[in-house]
N, C-alpha and C positions, 0 to 999 in steps of 0.2 A: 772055851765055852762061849757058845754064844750071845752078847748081851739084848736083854729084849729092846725093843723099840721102844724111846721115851715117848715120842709124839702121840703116841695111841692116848695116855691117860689127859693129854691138852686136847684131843680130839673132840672123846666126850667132855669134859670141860664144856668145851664153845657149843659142844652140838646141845646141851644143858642151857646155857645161856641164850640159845638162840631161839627153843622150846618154849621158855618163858618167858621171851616177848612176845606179845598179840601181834598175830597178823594183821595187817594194813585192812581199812575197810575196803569191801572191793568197788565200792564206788558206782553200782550199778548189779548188772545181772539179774539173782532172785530180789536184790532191795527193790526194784521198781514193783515186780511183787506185793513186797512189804510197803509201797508209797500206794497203791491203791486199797489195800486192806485199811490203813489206816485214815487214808483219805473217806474210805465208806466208813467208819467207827464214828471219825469227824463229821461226815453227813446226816450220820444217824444217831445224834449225841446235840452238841454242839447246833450242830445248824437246826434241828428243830427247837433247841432251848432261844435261838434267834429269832424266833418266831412268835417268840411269846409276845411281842407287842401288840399281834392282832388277840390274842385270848383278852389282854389288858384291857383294849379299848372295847372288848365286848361285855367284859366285869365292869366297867365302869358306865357302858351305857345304860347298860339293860339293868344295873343294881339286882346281880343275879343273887347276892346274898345281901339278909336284912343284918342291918349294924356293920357292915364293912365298909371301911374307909378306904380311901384311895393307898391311905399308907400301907393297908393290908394288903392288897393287892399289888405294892410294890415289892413288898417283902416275901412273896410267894416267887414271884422272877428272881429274887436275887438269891434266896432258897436253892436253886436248883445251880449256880456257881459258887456259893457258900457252903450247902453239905457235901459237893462233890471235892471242895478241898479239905471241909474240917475229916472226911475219912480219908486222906490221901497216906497219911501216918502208918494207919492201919491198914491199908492197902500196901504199902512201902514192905510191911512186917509180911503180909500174908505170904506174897509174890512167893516170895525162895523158899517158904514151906509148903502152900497148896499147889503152886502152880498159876501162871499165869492166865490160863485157860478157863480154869476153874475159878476162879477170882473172876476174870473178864465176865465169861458165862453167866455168873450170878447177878453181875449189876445186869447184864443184857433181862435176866429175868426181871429183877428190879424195878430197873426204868419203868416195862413193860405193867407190870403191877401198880407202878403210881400214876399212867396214865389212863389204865384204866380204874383205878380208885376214885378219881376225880370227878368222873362222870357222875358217880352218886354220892355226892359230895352235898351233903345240905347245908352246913356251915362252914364259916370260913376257916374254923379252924382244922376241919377235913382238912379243905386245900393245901391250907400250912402242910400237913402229914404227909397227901398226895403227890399233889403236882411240883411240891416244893421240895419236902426233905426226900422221900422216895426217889423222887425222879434223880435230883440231886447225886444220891447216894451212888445209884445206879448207874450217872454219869462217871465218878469216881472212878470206882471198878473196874471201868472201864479204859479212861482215860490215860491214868495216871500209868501204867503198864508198858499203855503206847506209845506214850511222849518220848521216851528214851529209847525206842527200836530205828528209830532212823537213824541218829547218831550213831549208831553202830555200823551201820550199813556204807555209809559215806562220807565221806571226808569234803573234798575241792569243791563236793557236789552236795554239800549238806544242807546249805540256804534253799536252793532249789528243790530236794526234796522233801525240805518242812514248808517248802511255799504251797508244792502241790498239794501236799496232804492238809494244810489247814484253809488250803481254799475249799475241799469236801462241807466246810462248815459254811462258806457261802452259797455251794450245792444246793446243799438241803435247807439252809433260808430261803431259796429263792422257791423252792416247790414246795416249800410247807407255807408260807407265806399264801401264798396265791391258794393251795392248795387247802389249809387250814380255814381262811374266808368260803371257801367253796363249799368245803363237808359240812360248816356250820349253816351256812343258808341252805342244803339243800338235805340234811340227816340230822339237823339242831346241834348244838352245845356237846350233848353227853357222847352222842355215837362219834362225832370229832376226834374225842378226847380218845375212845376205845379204838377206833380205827389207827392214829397215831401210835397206839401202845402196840399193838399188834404189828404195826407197817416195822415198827423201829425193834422189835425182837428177831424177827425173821433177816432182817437185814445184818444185824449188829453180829447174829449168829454166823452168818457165815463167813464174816469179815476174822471173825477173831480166831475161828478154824483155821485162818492162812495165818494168824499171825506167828513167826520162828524170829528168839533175838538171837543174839551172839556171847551171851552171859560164860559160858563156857572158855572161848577164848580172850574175854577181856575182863572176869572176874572182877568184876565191878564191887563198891561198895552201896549196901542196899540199907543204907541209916534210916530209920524214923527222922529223927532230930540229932543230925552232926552237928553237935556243938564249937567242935572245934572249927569245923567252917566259919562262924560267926566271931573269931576275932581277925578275921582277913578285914581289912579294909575296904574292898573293893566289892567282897560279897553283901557288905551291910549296901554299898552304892546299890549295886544291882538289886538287891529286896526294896530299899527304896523306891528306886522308880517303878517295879513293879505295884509298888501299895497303891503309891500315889496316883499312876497312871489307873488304877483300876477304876478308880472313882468316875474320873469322865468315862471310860468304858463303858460301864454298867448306865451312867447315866443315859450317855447320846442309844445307845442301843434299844431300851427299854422303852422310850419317850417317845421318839420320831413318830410313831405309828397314833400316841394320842396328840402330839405337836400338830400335826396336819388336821386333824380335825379341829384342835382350838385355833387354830387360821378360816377355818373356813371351809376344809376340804371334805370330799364325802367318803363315806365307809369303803368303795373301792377304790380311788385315789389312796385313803391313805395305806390301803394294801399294797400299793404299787408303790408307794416311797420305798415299806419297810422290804420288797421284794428287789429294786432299785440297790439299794443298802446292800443287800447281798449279793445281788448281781458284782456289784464296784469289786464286791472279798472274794468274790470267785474269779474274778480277772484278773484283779490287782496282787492278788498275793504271790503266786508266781513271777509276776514279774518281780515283783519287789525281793523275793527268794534268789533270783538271776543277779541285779543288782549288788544284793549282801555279799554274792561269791565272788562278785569280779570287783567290789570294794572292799568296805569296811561291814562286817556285821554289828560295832558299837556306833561307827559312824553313821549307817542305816537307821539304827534302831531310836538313834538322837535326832536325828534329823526328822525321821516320821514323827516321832511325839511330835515336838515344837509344830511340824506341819500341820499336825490336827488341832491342835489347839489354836493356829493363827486361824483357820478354815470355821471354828464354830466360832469365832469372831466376826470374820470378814464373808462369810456365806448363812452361816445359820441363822445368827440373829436378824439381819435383812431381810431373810426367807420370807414373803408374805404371799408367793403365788406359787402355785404347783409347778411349773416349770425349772423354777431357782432352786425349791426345795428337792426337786430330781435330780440337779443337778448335785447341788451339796451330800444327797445318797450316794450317788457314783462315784462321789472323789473321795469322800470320806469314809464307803463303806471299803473299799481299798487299803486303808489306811490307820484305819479306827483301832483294831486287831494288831497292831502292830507286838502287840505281849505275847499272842500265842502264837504267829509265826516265828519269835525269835527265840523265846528264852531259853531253849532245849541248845542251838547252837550258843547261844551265850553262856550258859553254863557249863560249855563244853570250854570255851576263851576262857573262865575266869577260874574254874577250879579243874579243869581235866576231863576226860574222858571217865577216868575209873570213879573218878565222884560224882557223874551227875546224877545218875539217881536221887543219893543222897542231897545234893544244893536243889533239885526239883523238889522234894519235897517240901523241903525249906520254902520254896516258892508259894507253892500251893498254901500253908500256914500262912505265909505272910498275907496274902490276897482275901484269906475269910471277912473280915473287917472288912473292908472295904465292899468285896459285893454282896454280902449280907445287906447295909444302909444304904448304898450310895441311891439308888431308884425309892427308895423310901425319902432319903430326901431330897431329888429331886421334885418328888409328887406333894413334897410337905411345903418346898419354896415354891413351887410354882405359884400363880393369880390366874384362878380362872376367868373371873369377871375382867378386868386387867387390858390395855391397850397392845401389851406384847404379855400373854400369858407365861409361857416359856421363860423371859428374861431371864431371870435369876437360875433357873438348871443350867441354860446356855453359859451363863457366865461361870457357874461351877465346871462344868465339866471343860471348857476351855482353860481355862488356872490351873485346872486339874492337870491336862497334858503339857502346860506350859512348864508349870513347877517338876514335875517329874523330869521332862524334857534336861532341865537341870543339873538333876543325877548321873544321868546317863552321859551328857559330856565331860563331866568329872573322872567318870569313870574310862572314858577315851580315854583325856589326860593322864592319869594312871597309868593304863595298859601299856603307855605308848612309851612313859620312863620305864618300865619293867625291861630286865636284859633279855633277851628274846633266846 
């Protein structure tokens, strides 16, 4: 009698094991696709929340609301990077029950709603509601979904395509900036605010219609709060310099646009820094994407801190002529962002692929703190009356990237003893 063939049951065997490995990213194809869907999410998110410096210095000039302080009006910008992380949890939760679509969708409504909230806004604690946690919120929704779709799509080519897609956020600074000074001198304040709400639903929509991830072949882990991540050593590094880099983030961001008027400069001058500013993010982050692939992404992401922080020392605070201060936008707005063009590929270095979800989340909690206050206190040290008004933000938000700066080559060191 015949005996059967044994190979057949080791066949399936291997063809079982080979099933349950994820396919390689492909590295391109429909991902570039997915780099401009998400590069418009970024445009129409992010880059108008960059923007806020011109709404700043027109609450501050025109003292549109009675009893609000400067700190108020800090804490409305940093509103809109603080609730967009304190729902990131709940966003994390929703995803693999509702659907990504329908989560995005709703902040796109969102957003939409608290820009136009805002318009009829008589107190400032509207604003708080509106322009801050709404809009905020909305940003979330959105965000937080997207951050992890590139990484799935590319591997060799993953600095470069988180460089494109978060240069989308110096995109839409640079045309809401310019654009935002425009609709308020020529449609006032409130139809600004409604035109923004509407320009950013229509766009955010169709962007998150393209968006497809890969959840199915690489069955990711979709934690609120992994705890067990947080006795890795290298994950507390990397939340570290995230907190602490946020500080000067929010600061230099928020400020430049009133910084140029306490120099000196006029209402469209200092629209053209904060538009300069994003210009630098639209240029520079691809390149700097390029760079991460064909080096280091820790060694990148170390070396830009420390960069920014030496540059608001040795360019910021000298700054006293429009010229110098253009220039310090360009180099710095390049470079400034150095958080959200990397963290997605660093969390990929530090905990895997099937966990970044989960370490993103992580991210987004650790960052509420910080851009919550950091523009609040900015506007609480600054001296207006004062020979260099600025001083004291400049020097915070420099320390700020220098000390995080810190972390991050720590965490090189690290990476670099780990057995490969």
């Amino acid at each position: 009698m015949r005996q059967p063939e044994q190979p057949i049951e080791n066949d399936l065997e291997c063809n079982e094991v080979a099933i349950s490995e994820p396919p390689q990213p492909p590295d391109g194809g429909f991902g570039w696709v997915m780099v401009a869907a998400c590069s418009t999410i970024n445009c129409f998110t992010w880059g108008v929340t960059s923007s806020y410096g011109i709404y700043l210095s027109e609450y501050l000039l025109s003292n549109t609301f009675d009893r609000a302080s400067p700190m108020d009006y800090g804490f409305v910008g940093g509103f809109n990077f603080a609730f967009a992380m304190v729902i990131a949890p709940l966003t994390t939760y929703l995803v693999p029950r509702l659907g990504k679509h329908a989560v995005m969708l709703a902040g796109s409504v969102l957003q939409c709603v608290g820009y136009i909230g805002a318009s009829f806004a008589g107190k400032i604690v509207h604003l708080y509601i509106t322009q801050g946690a709404l809009v905020g919120c909305g940003i979330g929704l959105m965000i937080v979904p997207s951050m992890a779709i590139l990484s799935q799509w590319f591997s060799r080519k993953r600095s470069v395509a988180n460089g494109l897609s978060s240069a989308g956020s110096g995109i839409g600074g640079i045309v809401f900036s310019w654009g935002t000074r425009s609709m308020i001198k020529s449609m006032g304040l409130a139809w600004a605010l409604r035109a923004t709400g509407l320009i950013t639903l229509a766009a955010n929509c169709i962007a998150i219609l393209l968006i497809r991830d890969r959840n199915d072949h690489i069955k990711p882990t979709q934690l609120a709060f992994d705890l067990v991540l947080l006795r890795q050593y290298k994950v507390i590094l990397l939340l570290l310099w995230a907190f602490i880099s946020m500080f000067g983030y929010i600061a230099l961001l928020f400020s430049l646009s009133d910084f140029a008027l306490a120099i000196g400069l006029s209402r469209e001058e200092a629209t053209d820094i904060v538009g300069f500013l994003n210009l630098g993010t639209a240029v520079g982050r691809p390149i700097i994407g390029i760079m991460s692939d064909h080096f280091s992404r820790v060694n990148t992401a170390a070396v830009l801190t420390f960069s920014c922080g030496i540059i608001c020392f040795a360019l910021w605070m000298p700054a006293k002529t429009y010229g110098l201060t253009v220039f310090f936008s360009l180099l710095c707005g390049a470079i400034l962002g150095v958080f959200w063009m990397t963290i997605s590929p660093l969390c990929v270095e530090v905990a895997g692929l099937k966990n970044l979800p989960s370490l993103l989340s992580l991210s987004w909690a650790t960052i509420i703190l910080p851009t919550t206050f950091a523009e609040a206190i900015a506007l609480q040290i600054r001296r207006p009356d004062a020979h260099m008004p600025y001083l004291y933000p400049q020097i915070f938000a420099g320390l700020s990237y220098m000390l995080a700066s810190a972390f991050m080559f720590e965490l090189r060191r690290v990476l670099r003893k780990m057995p490969i």
